[in-house]
Residue, then its C-alpha position, 0 to 999 in steps of 0.5 A: x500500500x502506498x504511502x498517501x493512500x496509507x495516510x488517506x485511511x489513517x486521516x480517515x480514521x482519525x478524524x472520525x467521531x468513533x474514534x475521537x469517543x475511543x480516545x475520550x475513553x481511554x483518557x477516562x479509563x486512564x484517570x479512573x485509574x490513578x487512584x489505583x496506583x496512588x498516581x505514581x510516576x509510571x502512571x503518568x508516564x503512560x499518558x504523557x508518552x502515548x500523547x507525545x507519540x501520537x502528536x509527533x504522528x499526527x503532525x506528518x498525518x496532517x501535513x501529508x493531508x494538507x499537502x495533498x488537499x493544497x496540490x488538489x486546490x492549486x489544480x481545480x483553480x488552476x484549470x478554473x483559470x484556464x477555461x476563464x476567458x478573461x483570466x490571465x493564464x500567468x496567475x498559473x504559475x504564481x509559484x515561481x514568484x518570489x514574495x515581493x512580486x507576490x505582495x505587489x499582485x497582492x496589491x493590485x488585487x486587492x485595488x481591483x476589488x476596490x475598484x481601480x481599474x487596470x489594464x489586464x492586458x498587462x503582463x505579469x512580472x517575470x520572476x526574477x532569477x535567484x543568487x547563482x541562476x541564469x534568466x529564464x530557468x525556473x526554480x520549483x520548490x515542490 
């Protein structure tokens, strides 16, 4: 089984209500038997490292999650902007901007929903190449 669908399962799960009565449970079952070992140190123990292991998985479970629902987003807009007649086809590759160029559009988006008018015949700035790069090549980050 591949790791995504692995991940996809175990989100599954996870996020169920089932699952999160079960955890309830176990904490409750956990609490009703502190008084039985006199609260010691094993006790709590138990309870601090099954949390921390949990959270430690959970994080990479979430990230996998976010990533994979982030990627389906970006392609839906993406063909969205596509099939638009009057979208510019260069918000499609917003990602080989650098965040200066990104905080301008930011900008002009944010004017053009405040009604200034642009000319959306314009251009969208190239990225500039970064330290130790020729024009024209693309750096992906993903």
């Amino acid at each position: 089984m591949k790791f995504s669908k692995f991940a996809q399962a175990l989100s599954q799960w996870s996020g169920s209500p089932r699952t999160f009565l079960v955890a309830i449970a176990l904490i409750c079952v956990w609490a009703v038997t502190g008084p039985l070992f006199h609260y010691n140190d094993t006790w709590q123990l138990i309870i601090n490292t099954s949390t921390t292991i949990i959270t430690f998985l959970m994080v990479f479970l979430i990230q996998n999650t976010q990533n994979r629902d982030t990627d389906q987003m970006h392609i839906k807009i993406d063909e969205l902007l596509r099939v638009t007649k009057d979208a510019q086809n260069a918000v499609l590759s917003l990602d080989n901007l650098n965040q200066r160029e990104l905080h301008a559009l930011r900008k002009k988006y944010k004017a053009m929903g405040e009604g200034v008018e642009f000319d959306h015949t314009e251009a969208f700035p190239e990225p500039e190449p970064e330290a130790g790069e020729e024009k024209g090549e693309l750096v992906t980050s993903r």
